[in-house]
CHARMM-style PDB file with segment names, atoms N, HN, CA, C and O in Angstrom:
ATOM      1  N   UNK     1     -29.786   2.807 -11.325  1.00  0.00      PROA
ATOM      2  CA  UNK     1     -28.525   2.470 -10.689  1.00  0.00      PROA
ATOM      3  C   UNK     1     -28.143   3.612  -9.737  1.00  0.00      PROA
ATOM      4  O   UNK     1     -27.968   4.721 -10.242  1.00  0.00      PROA
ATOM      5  N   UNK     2     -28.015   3.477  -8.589  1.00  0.00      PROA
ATOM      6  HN  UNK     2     -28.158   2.576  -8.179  1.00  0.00      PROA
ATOM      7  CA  UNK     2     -27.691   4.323  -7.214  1.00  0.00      PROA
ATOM      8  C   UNK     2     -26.166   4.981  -8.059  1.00  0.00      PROA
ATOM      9  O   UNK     2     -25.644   4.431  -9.029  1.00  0.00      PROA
ATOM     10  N   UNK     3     -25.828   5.848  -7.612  1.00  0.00      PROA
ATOM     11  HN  UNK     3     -26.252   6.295  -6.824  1.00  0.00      PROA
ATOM     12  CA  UNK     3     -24.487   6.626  -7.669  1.00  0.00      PROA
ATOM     13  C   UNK     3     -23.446   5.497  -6.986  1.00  0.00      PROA
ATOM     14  O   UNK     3     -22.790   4.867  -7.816  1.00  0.00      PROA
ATOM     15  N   UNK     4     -23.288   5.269  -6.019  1.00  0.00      PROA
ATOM     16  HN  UNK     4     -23.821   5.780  -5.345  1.00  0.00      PROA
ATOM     17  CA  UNK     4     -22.833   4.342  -5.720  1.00  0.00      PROA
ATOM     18  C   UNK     4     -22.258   3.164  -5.977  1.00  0.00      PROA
ATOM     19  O   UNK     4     -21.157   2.899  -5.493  1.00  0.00      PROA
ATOM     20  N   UNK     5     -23.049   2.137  -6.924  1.00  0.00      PROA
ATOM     21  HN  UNK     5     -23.943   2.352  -7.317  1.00  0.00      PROA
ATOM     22  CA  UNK     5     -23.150   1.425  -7.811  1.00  0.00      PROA
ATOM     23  C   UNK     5     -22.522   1.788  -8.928  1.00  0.00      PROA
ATOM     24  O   UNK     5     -21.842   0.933  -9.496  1.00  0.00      PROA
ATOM     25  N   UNK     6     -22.569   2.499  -9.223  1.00  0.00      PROA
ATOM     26  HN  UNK     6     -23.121   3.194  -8.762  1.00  0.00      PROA
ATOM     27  CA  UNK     6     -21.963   2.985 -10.320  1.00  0.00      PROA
ATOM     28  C   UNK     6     -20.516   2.992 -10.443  1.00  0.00      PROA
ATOM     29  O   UNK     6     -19.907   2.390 -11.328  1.00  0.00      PROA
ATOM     30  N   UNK     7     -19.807   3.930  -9.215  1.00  0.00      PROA
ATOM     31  HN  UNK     7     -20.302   4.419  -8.497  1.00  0.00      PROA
ATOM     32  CA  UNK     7     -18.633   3.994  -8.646  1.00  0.00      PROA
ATOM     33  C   UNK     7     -18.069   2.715  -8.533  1.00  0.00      PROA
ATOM     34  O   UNK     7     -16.887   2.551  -8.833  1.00  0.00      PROA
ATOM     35  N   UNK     8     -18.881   1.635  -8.073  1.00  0.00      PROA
ATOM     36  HN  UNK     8     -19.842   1.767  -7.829  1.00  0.00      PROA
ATOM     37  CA  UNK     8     -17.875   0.715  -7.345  1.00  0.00      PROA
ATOM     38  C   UNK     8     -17.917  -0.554  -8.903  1.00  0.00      PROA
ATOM     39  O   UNK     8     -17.281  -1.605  -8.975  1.00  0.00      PROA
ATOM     40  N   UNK     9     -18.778  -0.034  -9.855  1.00  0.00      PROA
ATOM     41  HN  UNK     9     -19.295   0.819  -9.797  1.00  0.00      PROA
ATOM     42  CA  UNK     9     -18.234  -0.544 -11.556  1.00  0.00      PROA
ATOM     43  C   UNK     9     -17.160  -0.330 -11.704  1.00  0.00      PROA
ATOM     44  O   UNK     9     -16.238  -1.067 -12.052  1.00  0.00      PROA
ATOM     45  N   UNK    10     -17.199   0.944 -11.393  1.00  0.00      PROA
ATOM     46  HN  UNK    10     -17.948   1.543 -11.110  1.00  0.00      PROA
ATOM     47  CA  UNK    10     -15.583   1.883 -12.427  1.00  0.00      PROA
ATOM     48  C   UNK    10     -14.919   1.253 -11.608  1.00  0.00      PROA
ATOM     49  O   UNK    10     -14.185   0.529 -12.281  1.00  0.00      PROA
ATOM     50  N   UNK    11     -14.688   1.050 -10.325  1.00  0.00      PROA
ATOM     51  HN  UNK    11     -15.285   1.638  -9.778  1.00  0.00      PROA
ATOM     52  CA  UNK    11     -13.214   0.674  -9.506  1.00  0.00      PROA
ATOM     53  C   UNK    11     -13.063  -0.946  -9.551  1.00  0.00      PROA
ATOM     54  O   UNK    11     -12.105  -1.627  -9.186  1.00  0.00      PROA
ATOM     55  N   UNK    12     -14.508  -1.418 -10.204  1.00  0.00      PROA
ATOM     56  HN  UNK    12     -15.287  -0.865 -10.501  1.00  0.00      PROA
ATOM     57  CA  UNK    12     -14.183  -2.833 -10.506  1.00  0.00      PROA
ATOM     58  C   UNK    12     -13.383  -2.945 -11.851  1.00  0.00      PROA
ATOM     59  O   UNK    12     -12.162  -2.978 -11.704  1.00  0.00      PROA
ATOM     60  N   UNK    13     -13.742  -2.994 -12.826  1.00  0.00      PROA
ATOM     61  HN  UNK    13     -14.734  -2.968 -12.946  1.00  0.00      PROA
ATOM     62  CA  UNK    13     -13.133  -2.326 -14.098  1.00  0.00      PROA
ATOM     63  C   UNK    13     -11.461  -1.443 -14.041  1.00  0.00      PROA
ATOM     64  O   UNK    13     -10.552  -1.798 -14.792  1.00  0.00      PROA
ATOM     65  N   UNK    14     -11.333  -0.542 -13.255  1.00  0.00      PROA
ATOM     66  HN  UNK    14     -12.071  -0.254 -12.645  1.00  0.00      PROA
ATOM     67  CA  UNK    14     -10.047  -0.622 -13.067  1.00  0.00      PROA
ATOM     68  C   UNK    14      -8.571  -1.271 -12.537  1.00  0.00      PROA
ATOM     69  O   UNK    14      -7.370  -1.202 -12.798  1.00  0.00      PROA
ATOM     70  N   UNK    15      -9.535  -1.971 -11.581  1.00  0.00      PROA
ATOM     71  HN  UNK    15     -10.511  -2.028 -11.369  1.00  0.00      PROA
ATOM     72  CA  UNK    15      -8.975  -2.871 -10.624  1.00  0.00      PROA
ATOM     73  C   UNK    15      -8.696  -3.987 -11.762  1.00  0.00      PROA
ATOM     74  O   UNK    15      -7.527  -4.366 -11.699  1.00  0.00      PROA
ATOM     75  N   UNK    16      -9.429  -4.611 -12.771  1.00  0.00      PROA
ATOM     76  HN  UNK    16     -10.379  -4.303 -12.823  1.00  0.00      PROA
ATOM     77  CA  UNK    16      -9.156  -5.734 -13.306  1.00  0.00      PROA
ATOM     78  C   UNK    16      -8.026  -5.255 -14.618  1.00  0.00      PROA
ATOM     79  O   UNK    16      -7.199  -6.010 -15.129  1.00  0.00      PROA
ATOM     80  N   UNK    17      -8.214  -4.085 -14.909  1.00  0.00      PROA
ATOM     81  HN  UNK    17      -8.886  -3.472 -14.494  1.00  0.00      PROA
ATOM     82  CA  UNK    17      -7.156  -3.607 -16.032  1.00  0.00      PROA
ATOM     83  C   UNK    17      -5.802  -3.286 -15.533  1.00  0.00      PROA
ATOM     84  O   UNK    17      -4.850  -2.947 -16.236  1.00  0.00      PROA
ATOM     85  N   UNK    18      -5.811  -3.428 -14.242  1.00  0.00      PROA
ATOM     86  HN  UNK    18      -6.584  -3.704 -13.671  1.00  0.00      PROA
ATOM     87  CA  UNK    18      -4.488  -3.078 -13.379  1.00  0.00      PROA
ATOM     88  C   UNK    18      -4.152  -4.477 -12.862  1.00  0.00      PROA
ATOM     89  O   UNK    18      -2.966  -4.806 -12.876  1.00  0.00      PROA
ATOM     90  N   UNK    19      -4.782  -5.066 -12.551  1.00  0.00      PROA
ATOM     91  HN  UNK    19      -5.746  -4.798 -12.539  1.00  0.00      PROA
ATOM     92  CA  UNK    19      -4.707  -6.529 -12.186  1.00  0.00      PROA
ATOM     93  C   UNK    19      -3.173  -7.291 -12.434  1.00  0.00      PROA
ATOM     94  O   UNK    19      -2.149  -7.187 -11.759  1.00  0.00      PROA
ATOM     95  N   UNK    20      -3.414  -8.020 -13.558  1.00  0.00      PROA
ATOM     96  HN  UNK    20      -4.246  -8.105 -14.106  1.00  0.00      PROA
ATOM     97  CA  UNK    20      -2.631  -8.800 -14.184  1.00  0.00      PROA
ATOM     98  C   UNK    20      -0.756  -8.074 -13.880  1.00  0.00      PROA
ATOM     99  O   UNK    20       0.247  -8.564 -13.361  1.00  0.00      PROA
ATOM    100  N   UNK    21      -1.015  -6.914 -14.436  1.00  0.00      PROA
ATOM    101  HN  UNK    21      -1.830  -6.516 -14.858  1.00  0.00      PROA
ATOM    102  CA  UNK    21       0.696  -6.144 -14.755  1.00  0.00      PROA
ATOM    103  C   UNK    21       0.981  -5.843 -12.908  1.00  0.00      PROA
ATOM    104  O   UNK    21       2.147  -5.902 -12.519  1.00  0.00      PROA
ATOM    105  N   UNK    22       0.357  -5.671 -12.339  1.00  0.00      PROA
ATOM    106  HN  UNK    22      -0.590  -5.623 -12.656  1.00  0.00      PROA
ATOM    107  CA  UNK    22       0.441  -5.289 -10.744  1.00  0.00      PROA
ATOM    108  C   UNK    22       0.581  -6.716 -10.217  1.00  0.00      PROA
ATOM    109  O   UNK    22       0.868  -6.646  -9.022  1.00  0.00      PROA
ATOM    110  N   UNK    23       0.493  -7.983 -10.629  1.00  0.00      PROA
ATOM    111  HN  UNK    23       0.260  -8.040 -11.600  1.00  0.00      PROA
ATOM    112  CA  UNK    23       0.300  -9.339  -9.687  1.00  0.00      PROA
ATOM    113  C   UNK    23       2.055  -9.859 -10.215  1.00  0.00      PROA
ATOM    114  O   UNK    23       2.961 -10.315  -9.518  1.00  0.00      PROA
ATOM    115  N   UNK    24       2.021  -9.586 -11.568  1.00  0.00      PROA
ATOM    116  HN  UNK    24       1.285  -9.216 -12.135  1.00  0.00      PROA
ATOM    117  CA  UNK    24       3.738  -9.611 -12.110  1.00  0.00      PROA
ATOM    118  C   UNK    24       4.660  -9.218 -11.438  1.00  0.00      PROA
ATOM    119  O   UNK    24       5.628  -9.750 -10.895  1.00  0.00      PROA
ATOM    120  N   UNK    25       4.036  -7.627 -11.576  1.00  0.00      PROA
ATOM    121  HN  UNK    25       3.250  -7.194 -12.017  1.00  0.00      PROA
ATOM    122  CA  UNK    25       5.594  -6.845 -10.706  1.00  0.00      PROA
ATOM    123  C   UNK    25       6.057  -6.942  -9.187  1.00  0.00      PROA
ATOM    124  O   UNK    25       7.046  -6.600  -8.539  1.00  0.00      PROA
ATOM    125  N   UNK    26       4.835  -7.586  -8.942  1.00  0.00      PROA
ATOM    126  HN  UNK    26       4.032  -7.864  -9.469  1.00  0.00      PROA
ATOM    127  CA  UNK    26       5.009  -7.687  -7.523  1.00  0.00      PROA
ATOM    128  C   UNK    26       5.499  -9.218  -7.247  1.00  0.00      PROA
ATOM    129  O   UNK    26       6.464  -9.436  -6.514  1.00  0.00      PROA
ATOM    130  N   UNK    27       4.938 -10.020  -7.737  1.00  0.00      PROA
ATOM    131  HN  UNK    27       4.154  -9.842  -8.333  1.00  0.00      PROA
ATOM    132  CA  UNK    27       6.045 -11.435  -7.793  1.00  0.00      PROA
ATOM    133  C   UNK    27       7.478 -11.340  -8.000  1.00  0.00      PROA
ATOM    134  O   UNK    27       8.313 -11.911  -7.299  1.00  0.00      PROA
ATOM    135  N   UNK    28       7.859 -10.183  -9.541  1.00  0.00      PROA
ATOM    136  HN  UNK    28       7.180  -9.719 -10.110  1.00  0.00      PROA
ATOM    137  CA  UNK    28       9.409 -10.464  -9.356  1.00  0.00      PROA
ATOM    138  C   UNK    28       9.629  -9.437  -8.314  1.00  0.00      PROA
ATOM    139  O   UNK    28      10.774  -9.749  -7.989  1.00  0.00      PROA
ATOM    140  N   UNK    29       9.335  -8.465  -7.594  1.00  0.00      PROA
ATOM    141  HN  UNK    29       8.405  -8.211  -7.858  1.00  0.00      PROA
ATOM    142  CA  UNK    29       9.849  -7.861  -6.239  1.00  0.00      PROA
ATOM    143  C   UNK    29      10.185  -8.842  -5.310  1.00  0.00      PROA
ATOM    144  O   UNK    29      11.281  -8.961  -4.761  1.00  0.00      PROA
ATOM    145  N   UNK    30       8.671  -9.914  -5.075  1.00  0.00      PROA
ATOM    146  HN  UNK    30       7.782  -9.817  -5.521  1.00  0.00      PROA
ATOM    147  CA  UNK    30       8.959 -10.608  -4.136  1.00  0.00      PROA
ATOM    148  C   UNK    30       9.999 -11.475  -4.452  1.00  0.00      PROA
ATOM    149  O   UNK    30      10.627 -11.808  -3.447  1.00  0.00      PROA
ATOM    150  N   UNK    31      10.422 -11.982  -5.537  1.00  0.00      PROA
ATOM    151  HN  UNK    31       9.911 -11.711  -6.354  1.00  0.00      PROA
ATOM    152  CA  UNK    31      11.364 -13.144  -6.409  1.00  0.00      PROA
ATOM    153  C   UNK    31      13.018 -12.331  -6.242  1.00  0.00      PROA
ATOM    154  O   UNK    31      14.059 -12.790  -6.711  1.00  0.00      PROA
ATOM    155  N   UNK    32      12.905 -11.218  -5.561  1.00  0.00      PROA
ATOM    156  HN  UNK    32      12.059 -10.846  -5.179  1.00  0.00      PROA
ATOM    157  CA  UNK    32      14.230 -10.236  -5.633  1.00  0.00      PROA
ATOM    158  C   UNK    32      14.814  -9.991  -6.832  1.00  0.00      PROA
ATOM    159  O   UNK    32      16.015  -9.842  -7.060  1.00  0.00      PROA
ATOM    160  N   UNK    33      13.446  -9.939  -7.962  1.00  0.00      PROA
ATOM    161  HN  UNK    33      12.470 -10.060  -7.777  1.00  0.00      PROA
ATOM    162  CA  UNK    33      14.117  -9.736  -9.264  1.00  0.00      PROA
ATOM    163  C   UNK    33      14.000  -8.522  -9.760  1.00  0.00      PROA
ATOM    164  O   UNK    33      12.900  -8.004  -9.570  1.00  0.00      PROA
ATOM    165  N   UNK    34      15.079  -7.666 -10.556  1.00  0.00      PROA
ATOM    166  HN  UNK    34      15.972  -8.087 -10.710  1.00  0.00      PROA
ATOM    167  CA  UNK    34      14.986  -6.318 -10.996  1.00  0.00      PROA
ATOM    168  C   UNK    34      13.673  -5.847 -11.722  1.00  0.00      PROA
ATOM    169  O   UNK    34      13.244  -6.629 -12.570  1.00  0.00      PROA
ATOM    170  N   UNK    35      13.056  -4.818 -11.538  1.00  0.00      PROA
ATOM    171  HN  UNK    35      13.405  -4.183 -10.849  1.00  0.00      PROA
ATOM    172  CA  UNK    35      12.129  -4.250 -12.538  1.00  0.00      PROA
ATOM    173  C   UNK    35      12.380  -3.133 -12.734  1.00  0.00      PROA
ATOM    174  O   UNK    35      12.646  -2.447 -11.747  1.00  0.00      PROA
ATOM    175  N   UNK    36      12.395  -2.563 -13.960  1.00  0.00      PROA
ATOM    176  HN  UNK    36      12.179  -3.121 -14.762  1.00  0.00      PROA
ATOM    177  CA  UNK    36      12.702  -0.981 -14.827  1.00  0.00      PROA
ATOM    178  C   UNK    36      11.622   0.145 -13.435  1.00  0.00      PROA
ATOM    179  O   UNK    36      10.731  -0.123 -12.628  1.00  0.00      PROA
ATOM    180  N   UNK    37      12.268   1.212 -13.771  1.00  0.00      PROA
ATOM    181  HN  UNK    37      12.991   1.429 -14.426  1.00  0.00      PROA
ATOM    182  CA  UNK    37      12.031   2.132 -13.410  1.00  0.00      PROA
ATOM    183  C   UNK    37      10.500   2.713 -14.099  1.00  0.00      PROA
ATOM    184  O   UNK    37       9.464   3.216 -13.664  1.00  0.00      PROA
ATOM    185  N   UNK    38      10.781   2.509 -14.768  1.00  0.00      PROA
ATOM    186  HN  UNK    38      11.623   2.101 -15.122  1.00  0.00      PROA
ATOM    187  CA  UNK    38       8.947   2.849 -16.046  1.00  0.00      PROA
ATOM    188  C   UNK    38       8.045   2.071 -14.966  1.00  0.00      PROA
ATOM    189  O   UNK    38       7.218   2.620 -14.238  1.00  0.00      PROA
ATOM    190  N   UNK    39       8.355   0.653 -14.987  1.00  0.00      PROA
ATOM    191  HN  UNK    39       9.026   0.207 -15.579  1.00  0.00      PROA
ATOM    192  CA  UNK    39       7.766  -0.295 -13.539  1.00  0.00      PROA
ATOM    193  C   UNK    39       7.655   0.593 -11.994  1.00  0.00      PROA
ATOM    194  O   UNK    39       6.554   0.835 -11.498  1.00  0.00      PROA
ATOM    195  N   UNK    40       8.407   0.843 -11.617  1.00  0.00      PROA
ATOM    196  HN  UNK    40       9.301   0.647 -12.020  1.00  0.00      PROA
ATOM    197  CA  UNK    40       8.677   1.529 -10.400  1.00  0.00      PROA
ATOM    198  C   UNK    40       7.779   2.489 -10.364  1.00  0.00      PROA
ATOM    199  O   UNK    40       7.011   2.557  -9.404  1.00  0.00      PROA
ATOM    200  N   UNK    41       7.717   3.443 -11.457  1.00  0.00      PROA
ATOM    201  HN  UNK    41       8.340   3.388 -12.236  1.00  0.00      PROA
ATOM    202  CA  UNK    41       6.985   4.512 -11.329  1.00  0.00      PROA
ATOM    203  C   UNK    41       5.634   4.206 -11.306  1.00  0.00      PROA
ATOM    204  O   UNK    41       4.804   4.872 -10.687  1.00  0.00      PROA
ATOM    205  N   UNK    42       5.330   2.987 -12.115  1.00  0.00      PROA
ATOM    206  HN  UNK    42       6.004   2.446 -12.618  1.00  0.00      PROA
ATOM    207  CA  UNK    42       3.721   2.749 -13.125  1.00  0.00      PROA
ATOM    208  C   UNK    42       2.853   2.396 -11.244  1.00  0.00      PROA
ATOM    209  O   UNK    42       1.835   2.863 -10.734  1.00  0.00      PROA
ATOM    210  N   UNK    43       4.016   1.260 -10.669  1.00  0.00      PROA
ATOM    211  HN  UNK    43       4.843   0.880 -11.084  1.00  0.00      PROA
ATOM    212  CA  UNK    43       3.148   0.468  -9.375  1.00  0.00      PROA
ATOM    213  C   UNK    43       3.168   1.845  -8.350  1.00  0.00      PROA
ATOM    214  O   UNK    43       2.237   1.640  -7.571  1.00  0.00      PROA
ATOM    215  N   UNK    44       3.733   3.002  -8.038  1.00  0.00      PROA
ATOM    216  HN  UNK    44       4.489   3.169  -8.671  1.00  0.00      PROA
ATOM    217  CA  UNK    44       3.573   4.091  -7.270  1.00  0.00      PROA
ATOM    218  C   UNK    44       2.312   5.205  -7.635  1.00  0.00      PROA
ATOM    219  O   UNK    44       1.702   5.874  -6.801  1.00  0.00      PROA
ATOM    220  N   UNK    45       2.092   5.208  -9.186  1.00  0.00      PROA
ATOM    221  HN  UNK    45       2.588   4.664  -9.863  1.00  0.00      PROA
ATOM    222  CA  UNK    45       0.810   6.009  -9.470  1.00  0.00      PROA
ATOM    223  C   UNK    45       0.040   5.352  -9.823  1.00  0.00      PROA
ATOM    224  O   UNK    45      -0.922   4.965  -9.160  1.00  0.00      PROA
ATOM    225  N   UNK    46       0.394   4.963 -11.416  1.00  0.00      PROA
ATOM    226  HN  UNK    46       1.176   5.277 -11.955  1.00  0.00      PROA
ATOM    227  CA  UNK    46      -1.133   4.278 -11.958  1.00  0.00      PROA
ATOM    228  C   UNK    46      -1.310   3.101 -11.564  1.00  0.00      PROA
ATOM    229  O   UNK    46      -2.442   2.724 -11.869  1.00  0.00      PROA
ATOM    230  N   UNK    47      -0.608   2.186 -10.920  1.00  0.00      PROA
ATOM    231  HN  UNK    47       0.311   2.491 -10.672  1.00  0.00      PROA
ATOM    232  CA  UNK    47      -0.727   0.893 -10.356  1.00  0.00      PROA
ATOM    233  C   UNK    47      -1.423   0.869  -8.880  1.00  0.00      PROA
ATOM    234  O   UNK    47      -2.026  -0.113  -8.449  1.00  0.00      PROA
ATOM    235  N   UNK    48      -1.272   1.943  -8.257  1.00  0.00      PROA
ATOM    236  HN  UNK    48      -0.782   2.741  -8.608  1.00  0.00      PROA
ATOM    237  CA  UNK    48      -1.404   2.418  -6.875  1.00  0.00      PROA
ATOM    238  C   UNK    48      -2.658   3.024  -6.865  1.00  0.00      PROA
ATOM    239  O   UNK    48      -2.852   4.214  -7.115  1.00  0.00      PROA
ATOM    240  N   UNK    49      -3.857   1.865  -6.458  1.00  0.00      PROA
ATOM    241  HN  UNK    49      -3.699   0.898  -6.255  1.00  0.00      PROA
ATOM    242  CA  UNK    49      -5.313   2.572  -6.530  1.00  0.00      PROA
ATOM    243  C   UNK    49      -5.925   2.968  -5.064  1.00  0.00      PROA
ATOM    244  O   UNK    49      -7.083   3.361  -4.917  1.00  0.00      PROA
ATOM    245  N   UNK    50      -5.277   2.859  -4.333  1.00  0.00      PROA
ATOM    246  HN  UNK    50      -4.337   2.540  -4.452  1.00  0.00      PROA
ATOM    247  CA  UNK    50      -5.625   2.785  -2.991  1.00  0.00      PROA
ATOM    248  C   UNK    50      -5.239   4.853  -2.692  1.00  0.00      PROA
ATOM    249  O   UNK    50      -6.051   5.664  -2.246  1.00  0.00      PROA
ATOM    250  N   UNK    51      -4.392   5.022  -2.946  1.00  0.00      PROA
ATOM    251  HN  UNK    51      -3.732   4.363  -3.308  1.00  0.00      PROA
ATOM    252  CA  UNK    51      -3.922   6.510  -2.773  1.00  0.00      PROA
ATOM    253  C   UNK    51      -4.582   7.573  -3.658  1.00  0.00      PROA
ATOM    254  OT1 UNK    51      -4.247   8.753  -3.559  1.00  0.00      PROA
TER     255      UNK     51
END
Protein backbone atom coordinates (compact mmCIF):
# COMPACT_ATOMS: atom_id res chain seq x y z
CA UNK A 1 0.00 0.00 0.00
CA UNK A 2 1.65 3.43 -1.33
CA UNK A 3 1.80 6.06 1.64
CA UNK A 4 -0.68 7.75 -0.02
CA UNK A 5 -3.27 5.25 0.05
CA UNK A 6 -2.99 4.92 3.21
CA UNK A 7 -3.65 8.63 4.07
CA UNK A 8 -6.58 8.97 1.99
CA UNK A 9 -8.10 5.57 4.37
CA UNK A 10 -7.61 7.60 7.43
CA UNK A 11 -9.42 10.75 5.89
CA UNK A 12 -11.99 8.33 4.56
CA UNK A 13 -12.68 6.87 7.97
CA UNK A 14 -12.73 10.20 9.51
CA UNK A 15 -14.80 11.83 7.21
CA UNK A 16 -17.51 9.05 7.81
CA UNK A 17 -17.22 9.32 11.78
CA UNK A 18 -17.77 13.06 11.38
CA UNK A 19 -20.35 12.59 8.82
CA UNK A 20 -23.65 12.00 10.30
CA UNK A 21 -23.29 14.76 13.57
CA UNK A 22 -21.82 17.47 10.86
CA UNK A 23 -24.95 16.79 8.17
CA UNK A 24 -27.38 17.49 11.55
CA UNK A 25 -25.84 20.56 12.67
CA UNK A 26 -25.73 21.97 9.64
CA UNK A 27 -29.45 21.32 8.66
CA UNK A 28 -30.66 22.92 11.92
CA UNK A 29 -28.24 26.08 11.01
CA UNK A 30 -29.73 25.98 7.76
CA UNK A 31 -33.48 25.35 9.49
CA UNK A 32 -32.45 28.75 11.65
CA UNK A 33 -32.54 26.46 14.51
CA UNK A 34 -30.42 27.01 17.78
CA UNK A 35 -27.42 24.68 18.44
CA UNK A 36 -25.35 24.62 21.90
CA UNK A 37 -22.18 26.06 21.93
CA UNK A 38 -20.36 22.44 22.69
CA UNK A 39 -21.97 22.27 18.82
CA UNK A 40 -20.44 25.52 17.77
CA UNK A 41 -17.20 24.69 18.97
CA UNK A 42 -17.22 20.72 17.89
CA UNK A 43 -18.24 22.05 13.79
CA UNK A 44 -15.11 24.86 14.08
CA UNK A 45 -12.39 22.12 15.21
CA UNK A 46 -13.20 18.62 15.31
CA UNK A 47 -15.98 18.87 12.79
CA UNK A 48 -13.81 21.16 10.57
CA UNK A 49 -11.56 18.74 8.45
CA UNK A 50 -10.66 20.90 5.76
CA UNK A 51 -8.43 23.39 8.13
Amino acid sequence: MKHTDFLKAGLKKLQDQTRDRKVALQARLKASQPISEADEEWLDNAGNLVD
